[in-house]
C-alpha positions in Angstrom: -18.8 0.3 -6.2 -20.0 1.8 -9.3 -20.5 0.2 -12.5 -18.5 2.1 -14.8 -15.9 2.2 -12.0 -16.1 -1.7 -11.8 -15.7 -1.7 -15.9 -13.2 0.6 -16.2 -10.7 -1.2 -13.9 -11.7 -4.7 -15.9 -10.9 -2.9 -19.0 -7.5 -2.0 -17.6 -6.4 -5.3 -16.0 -7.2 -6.5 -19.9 -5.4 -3.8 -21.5 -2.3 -4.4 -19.2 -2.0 -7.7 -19.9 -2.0 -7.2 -23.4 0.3 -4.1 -23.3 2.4 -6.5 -21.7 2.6 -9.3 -24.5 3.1 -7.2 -27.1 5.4 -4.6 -25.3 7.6 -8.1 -24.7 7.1 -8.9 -28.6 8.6 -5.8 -29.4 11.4 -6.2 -27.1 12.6 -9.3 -28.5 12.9 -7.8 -31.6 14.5 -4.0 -30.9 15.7 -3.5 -27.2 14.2 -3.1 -23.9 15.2 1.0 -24.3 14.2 0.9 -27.7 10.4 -1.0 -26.6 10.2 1.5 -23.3 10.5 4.5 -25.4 8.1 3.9 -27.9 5.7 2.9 -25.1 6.1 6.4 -24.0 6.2 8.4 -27.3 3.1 6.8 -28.3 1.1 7.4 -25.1 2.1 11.0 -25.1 1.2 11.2 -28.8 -2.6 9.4 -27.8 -2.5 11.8 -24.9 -2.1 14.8 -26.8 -4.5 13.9 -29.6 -7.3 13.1 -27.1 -6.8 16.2 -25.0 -7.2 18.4 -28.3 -10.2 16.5 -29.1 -11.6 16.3 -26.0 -11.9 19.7 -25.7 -7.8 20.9 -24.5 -9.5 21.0 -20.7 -6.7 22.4 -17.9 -3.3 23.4 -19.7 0.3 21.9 -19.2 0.9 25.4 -17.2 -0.5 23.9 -14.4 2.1 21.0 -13.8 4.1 23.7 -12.6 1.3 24.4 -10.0 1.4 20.9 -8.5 1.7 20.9 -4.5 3.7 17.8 -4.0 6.0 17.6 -6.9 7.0 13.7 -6.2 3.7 13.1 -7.9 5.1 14.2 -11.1 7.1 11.5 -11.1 4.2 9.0 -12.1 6.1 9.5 -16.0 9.2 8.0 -14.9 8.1 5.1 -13.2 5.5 4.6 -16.1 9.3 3.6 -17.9 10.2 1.8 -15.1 6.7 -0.3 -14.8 7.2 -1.0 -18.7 10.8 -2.6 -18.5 9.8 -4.6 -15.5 6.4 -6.1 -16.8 8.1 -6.7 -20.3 11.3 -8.6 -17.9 8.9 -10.7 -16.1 6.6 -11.5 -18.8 9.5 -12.9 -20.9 10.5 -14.8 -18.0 7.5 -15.7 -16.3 4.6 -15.8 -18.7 2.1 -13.8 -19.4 -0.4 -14.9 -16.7 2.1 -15.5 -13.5 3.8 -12.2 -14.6 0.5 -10.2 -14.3 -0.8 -12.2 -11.7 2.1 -11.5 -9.3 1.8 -7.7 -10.6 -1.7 -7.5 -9.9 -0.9 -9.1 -6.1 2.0 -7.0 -5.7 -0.4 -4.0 -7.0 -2.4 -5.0 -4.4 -0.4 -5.3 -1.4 1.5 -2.0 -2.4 -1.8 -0.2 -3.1 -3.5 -1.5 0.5 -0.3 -0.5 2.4 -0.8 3.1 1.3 -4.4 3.3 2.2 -3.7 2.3 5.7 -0.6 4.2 6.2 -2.2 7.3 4.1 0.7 7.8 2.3 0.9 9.9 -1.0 -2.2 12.1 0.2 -4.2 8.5 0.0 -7.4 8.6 2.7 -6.2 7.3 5.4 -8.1 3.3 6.1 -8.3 1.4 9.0 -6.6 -1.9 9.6 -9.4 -4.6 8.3 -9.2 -8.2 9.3 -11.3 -9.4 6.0 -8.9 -7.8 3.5 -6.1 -9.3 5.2 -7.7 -12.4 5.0 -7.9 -11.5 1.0 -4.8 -11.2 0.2 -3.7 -13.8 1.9 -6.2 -16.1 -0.4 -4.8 -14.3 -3.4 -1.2 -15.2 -2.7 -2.6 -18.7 -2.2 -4.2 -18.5 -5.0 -0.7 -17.7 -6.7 0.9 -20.7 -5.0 -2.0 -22.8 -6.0 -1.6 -21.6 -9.5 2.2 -22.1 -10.1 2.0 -25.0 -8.5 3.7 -27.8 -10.8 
């Protein structure tokens, strides 16, 4: 695993947890709609200022070129994934929401590695990762635990 791999996905777990608190802030005061869609509009504006920046590399032409074009959908579930980590947040907490999103993350993202679904690499069946998430979701259960 490389380092800037290994940072890079740190960053993110932080980021998403704080997207997450204040995406719910903003919630409570506008509307789940209203909080989703300015999520969006303001990562396509950050998009579109760092690709100009950055030097305008590919072009928006070739979305059109895309092979499989389920994968375009990654947009509309980005609305989706907002409106559910803002719900469960509110309802759960910050740190049980985004633990059981991380698990769930996880499990999901294991399952399509060994079914090599979604042009994923196909993995074999591994007793030791089992074994992990098994200890996360214990891990959950030992952190709810009232």
């Amino acid at each position: 695993m490389g380092f800037m791999g290994f940072l890079m996905a740190i960053i993110s777990g932080a980021l998403m947890s704080i997207q997450g608190v204040f995406n719910t802030g903003v919630t409570k005061q506008t509307s789940i709609w209203v909080s989703a869609a300015f999520v969006q509009l303001t990562a396509l504006i950050v998009c579109i200022v760092a690709w100009f920046i950055t030097g305008r590399e590919g072009n928006f032409g070739g979305l059109f070129k895309i092979d499989s074009k389920y994968m375009l959908l990654g947009g509309a579930i980005g609305a989706f994934i907002t409106i559910t980590v803002v719900k469960s947040v509110d309802a759960l907490g910050p740190a049980k929401a985004i633990m059981l999103i991380v698990t769930s993350q996880l499990i999901v993202a294991y399952l399509i590695e060994l079914l090599g679904i979604f042009g994923a690499e196909k993995a074999d069946f591994e007793w030791h990762r089992l074994i992990g998430v098994v200890l996360v979701i214990g891990g959950i259960l030992t952190f709810k635990w009232e």
